[in-house]
C-alpha positions as CSV (number, residue, x, y, z in Angstrom):
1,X,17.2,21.7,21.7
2,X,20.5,19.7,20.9
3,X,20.5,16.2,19.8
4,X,16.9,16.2,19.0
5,X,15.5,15.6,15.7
6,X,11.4,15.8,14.9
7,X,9.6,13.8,11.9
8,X,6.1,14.8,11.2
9,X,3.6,13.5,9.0
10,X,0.3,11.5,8.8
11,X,-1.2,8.0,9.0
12,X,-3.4,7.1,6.4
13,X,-5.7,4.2,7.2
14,X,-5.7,3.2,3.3
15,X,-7.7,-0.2,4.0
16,X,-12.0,0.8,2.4
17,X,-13.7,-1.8,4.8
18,X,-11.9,-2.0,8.1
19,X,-10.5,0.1,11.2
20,X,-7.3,0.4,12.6
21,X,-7.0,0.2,16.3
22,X,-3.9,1.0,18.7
23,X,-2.0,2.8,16.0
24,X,1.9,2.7,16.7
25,X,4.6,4.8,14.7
26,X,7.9,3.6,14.9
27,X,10.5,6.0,13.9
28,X,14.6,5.2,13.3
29,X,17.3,7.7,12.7
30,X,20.4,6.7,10.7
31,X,24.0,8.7,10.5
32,X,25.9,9.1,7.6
33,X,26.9,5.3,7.9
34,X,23.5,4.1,8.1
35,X,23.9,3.0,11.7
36,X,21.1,3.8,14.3
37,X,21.7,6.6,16.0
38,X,18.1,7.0,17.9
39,X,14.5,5.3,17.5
40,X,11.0,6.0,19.0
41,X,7.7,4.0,19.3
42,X,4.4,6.1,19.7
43,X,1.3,5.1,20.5
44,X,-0.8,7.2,18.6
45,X,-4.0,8.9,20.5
46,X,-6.9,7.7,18.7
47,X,-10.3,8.3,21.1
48,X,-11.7,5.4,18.5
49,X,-10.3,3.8,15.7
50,X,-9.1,5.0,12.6
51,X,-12.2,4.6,10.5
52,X,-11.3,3.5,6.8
53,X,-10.0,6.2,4.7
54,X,-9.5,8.2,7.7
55,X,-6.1,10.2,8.6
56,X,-4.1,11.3,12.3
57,X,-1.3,13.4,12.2
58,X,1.9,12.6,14.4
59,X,4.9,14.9,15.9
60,X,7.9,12.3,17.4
61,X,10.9,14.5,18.6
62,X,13.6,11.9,19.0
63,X,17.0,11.8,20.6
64,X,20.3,11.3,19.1
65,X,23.9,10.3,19.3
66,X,26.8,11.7,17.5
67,X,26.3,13.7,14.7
68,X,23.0,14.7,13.1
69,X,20.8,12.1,11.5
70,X,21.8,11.6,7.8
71,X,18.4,9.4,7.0
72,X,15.5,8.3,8.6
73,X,12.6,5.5,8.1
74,X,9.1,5.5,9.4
75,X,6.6,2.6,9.9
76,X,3.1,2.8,11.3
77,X,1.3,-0.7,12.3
78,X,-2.1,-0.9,13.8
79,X,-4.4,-3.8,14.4
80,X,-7.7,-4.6,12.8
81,X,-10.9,-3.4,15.0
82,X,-11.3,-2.8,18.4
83,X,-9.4,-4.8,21.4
């Protein structure tokens, strides 16, 4: 599809005594100028929490603007324990 770029990869819960819950990815595209040129937030779908040590893989397919994405960054935030 035009315009579209994916990032996979995997979310390591790295902390040895405590879970992540409601696991977000957030995901920004850059052109050659290092200006935004698309961003996505995913909720990732956990049926728990990520136990310690524990992994989930994630797929984003994002939009963009202009030409193809030169760079991108990825951050994945998730709060300790259950809600």
């Amino acid at each position: 599809v035009d315009n579209q770029f994916r990032i996979t990869g995997t979310v390591h819960n790295v902390d040895p005594e405590r879970a992540a819950a409601r696991v977000y990815v957030v995901a920004t595209i850059y052109d050659a100028q290092g200006k935004v040129s698309g961003f996505r937030t995913q909720l990732l779908p956990l049926e728990a929490d990520l136990s310690p040590g524990a992994s989930i893989p994630f797929d984003i397919l994002l939009s963009f603007y202009g030409f193809s994405p030169a760079d991108y960054a990825v951050l994945a935030v998730g709060r300790v324990g259950t809600e």
